[in-house]
N, C-alpha and C positions, 0 to 999 in steps of 0.2 A: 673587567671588574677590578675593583682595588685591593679587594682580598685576593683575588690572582695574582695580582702583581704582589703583592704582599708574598703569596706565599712562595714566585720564583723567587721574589730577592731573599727570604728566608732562606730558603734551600740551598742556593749559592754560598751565604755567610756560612751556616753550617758544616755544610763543605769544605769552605776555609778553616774554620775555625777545627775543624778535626784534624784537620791537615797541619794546624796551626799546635795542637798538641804532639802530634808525631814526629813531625820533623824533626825538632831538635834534638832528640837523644839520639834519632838516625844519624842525623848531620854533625852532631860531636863524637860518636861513635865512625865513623869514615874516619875523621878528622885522625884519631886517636889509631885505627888499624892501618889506614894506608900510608902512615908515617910522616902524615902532614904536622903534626903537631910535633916530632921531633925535629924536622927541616927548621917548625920557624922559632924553638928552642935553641938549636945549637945558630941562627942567624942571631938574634938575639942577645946571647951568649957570649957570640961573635965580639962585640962591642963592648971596648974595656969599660965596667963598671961594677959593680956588687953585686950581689946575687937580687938585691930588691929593686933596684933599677931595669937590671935584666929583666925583674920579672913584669914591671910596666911596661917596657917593652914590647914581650911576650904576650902582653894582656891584650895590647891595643893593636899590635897584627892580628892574632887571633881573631879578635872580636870582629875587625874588618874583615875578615875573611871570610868568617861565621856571616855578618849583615850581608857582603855581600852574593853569598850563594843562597841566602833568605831573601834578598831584595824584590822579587818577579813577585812571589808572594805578598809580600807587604803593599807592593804596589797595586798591584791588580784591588786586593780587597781594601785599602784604606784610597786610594783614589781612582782607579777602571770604574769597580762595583760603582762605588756611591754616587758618580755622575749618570754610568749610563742608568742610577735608576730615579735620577733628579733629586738627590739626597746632598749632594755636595756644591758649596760655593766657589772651592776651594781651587785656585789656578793652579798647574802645572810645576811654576818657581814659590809660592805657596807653601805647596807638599815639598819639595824638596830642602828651604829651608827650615819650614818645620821639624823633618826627620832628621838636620844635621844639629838642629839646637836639642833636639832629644837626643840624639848618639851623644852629642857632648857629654851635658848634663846625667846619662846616666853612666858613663864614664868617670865621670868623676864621683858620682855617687857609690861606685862597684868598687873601684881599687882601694880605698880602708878596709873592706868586706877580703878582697880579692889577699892583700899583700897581712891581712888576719889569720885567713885561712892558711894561708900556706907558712905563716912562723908559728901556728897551733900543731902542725902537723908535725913539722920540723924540729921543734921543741916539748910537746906535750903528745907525742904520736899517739897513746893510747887514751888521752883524752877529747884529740881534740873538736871531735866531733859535738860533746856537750858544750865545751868554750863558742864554738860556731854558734850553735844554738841558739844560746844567751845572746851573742854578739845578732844575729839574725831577729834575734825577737826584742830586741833592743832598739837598733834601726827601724825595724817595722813599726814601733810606735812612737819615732820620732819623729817620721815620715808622714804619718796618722795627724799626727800634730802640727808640723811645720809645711807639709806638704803645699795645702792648699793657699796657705800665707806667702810662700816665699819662692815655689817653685808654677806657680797656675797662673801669678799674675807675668812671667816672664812668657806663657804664648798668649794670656787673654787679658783684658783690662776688667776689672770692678771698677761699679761707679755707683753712689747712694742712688735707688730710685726714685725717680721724682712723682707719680704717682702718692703721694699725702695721704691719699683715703683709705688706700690699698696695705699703705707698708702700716697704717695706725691697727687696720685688721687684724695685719700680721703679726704685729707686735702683741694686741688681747689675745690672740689665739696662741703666741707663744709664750706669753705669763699662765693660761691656763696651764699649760703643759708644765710647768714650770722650768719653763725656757729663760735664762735672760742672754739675749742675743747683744754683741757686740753692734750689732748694726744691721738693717735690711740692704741688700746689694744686690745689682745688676749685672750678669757678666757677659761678654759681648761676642757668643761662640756662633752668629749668626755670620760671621764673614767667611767660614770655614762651614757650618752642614744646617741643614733646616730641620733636622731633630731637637726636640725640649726635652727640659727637663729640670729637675732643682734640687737643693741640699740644703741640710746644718751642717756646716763645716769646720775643722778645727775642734780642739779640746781647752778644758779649761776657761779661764779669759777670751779666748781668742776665737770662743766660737760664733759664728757669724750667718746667717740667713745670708743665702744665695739665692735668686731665679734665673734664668736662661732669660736672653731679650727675648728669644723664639717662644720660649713659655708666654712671655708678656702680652706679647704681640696677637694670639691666637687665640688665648684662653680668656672664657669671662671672670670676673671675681672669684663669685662660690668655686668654680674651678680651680682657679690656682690655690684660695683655701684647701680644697678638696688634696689638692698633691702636696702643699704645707704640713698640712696636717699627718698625712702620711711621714712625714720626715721626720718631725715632734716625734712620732709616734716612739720611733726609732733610738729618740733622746730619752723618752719619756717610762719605757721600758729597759730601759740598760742596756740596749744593743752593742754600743760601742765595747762596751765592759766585758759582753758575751761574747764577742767578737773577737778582743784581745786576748780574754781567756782561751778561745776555741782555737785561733789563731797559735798562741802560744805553745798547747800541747800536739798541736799538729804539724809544729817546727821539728819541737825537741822527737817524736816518735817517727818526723822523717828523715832525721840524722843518725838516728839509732841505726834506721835500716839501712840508711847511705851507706855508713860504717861498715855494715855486718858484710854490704854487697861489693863494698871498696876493698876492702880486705881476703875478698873471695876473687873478683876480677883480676887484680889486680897480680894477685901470684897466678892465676891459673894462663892469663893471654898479655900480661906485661912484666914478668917477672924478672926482666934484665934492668928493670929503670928501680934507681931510689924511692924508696918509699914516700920522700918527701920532693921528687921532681916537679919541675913545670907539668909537666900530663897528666901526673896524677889529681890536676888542678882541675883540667877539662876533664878526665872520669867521673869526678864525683857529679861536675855539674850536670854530666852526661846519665849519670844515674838517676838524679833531682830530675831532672825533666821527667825522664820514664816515670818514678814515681808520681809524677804530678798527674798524670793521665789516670791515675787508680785512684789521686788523692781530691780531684776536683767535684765528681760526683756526691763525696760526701761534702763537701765545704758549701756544693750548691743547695743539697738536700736542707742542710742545718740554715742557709742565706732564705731559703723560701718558705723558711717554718717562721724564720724571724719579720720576715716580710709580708706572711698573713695576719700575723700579727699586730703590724704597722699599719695594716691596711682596716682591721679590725678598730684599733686605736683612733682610723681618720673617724670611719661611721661613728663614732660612739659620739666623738668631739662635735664635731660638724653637724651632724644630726640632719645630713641632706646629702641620700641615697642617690638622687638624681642625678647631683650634681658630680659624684664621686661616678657614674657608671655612663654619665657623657665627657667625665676627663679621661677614660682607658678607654673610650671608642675615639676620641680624640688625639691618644695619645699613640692609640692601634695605627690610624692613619696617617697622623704627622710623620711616624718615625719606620713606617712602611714594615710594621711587625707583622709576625703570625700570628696570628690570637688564639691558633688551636694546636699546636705545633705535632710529632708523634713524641710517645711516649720515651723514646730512647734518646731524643735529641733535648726533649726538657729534663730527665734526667744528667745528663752530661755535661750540658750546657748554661739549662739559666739557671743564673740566681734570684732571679722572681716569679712567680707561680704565672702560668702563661695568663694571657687579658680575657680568656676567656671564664678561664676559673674564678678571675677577681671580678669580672662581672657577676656571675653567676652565684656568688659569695655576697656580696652586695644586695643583688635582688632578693635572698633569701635572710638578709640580717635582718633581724630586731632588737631595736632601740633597748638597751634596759630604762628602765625608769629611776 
């Protein structure tokens, strides 16, 4: 049956995905005791240049070192999984240019963050934790903003939909909401996985209606209405707003505690290194990760309150139950979901209320008048 398979490959991902929160504070935690992280400091080092050169250096061995004792991981779940469970198009040199234009690109996008941090630390030691912060919730909504424009079309193409009838729809259904979209768009993730899916993307000006070709392709009208309108919803309510806000104080109150646990580690099991060392670089990130395993639960809790509510907002607009409750049986199936998951793993893990409850939520809506 398809819910079977559904729920091995659910079970699998999760697996990963738990796996996927743990690792990291283990693995910069190694890094950091068993004096790997001093080796590729003083090699680093080694090579006459300033202390900020050293420290790209420092960044980019590191990092390589990090990816590659993550790599069996990455691999297995971003392309083993998704084949053996007919989820992926994606060849072999595919995935592996893919994951070298992402190492890039988030390379580049780390070391202003990276070479921040460590002249906040070096220069403002007792503050620099709030300076990160701002600098951190800064990026994040620049990201937010420019992400989808400047970094999405470098692995997928947009292109205007040619369907007329569809995107005029689109377009009534996003003046209700009062959407005014830069443009309805196609983008063309079907060369890589046969999951759909769609967006409002961008802020400002530059926000833009997106659908997946695999949405296109699959889904009747009212249906892709049905998941439009869900994304409206999301406009339509202030989400992004909530977001940034929730986003924001759940930065600055994870640097607070960074701080409080950097300053305790750091004298109690590295107290021969500078305060403002290269290691004390990978500690901190080494503590953010840990933190992140305590702090995901709640950013999912708070993503699924916003997301009933999106989903609330489709029924209201739409005003065709049907159509909203054969797109999440459709969308159960396309993308080889669990629709009933347990309790500890939808806690942990998603940030949308699982497909069973958004049915079940659906069937028992009524219209206001």
């Amino acid at each position: 049956m398809l819910q079977d398979k559904a729920k091995a490959y659910s079970r699998q991902k999760h697996r990963l995905a738990i796996a996927g929160l743990i690792l990291p504070p283990v693995i910069l935690s190694v890094f950091l005791a068993s004096g790997l992280s001093s080796y590729i400091k003083n090699m680093s080092m080694a090579i006459p240049a300033n202390d900020y050169l050293s420290l790209v250096i420092f960044s980019l061995l590191t990092g390589a070192a990090y990816y590659a004792v993550n790599l069996p991981l990455k691999y297995y779940s971003g392309f083993t999984l998704e084949h053996k469970y007919g989820l992926s198009n994606q060849t072999q040199k595919d995935w592996i240019k893919r994951e070298a234009k992402k190492s890039v690109i988030s390379f580049i996008i780390s070391m202003p963050v990276v070479i921040s941090v460590y002249s906040f630390i070096r220069h403002w030691p007792l503050h620099w934790w709030l300076l990160t912060a701002a600098l951190w919730f800064f990026i994040s909504v620049l990201l937010a903003k420019f992400a989808p424009l400047l970094i999405v079309p470098l692995f997928y193409k947009y292109s205007p939909i040619k369907d007329s009838s569809l995107k005029d729809k689109l377009v009534r259904l996003a003046a209700r909401a009062g959407f005014r979209a830069e443009g309805v768009y196609e983008i063309d993730i079907s060369r890589d996985t046969k999951k759909a899916n769609a967006a409002v993307i961008g802020l400002g000006k530059q926000k833009r209606i997106v659908l997946c070709d695999t949405l296109l392709r699959n889904f009747t009208e009212p249906e892709i209405e049905a998941v439009m309108a869900h994304e409206l919803g999301h406009h339509k309510k202030q989400h992004n707003l909530k977001f940034i806000i929730f986003g924001g104080v759940s930065i600055l109150a994870t640097f607070f505690i960074t701080n409080l646990l950097f300053l305790k580690l750091h004298g109690v099991f590295w107290n021969d290194l500078l305060l403002s060392g290269f290691e004390s670089l990978v500690l901190i990130y080494a503590i953010i990760a840990a933190l992140n395993i305590i702090s995901l639960p709640l950013q999912n809790m708070f993503s699924r309150k916003l997301e009933k509510e999106a989903d609330q907002f489709a029924l209201e607009t739409t005003g065709d139950k049907d159509a909203f409750i054969s797109t999440m049986k459709k969308l159960a199936s396309q993308n080889l979901a669990d629709t009933a998951p347990g309790r500890f793993c939808e806690i942990v893990l998603y940030s949308h209320p699982p497909i069973s409850r958004r049915i079940s939520f659906a069937e028992s809506f009524q219209r206001k008048k």
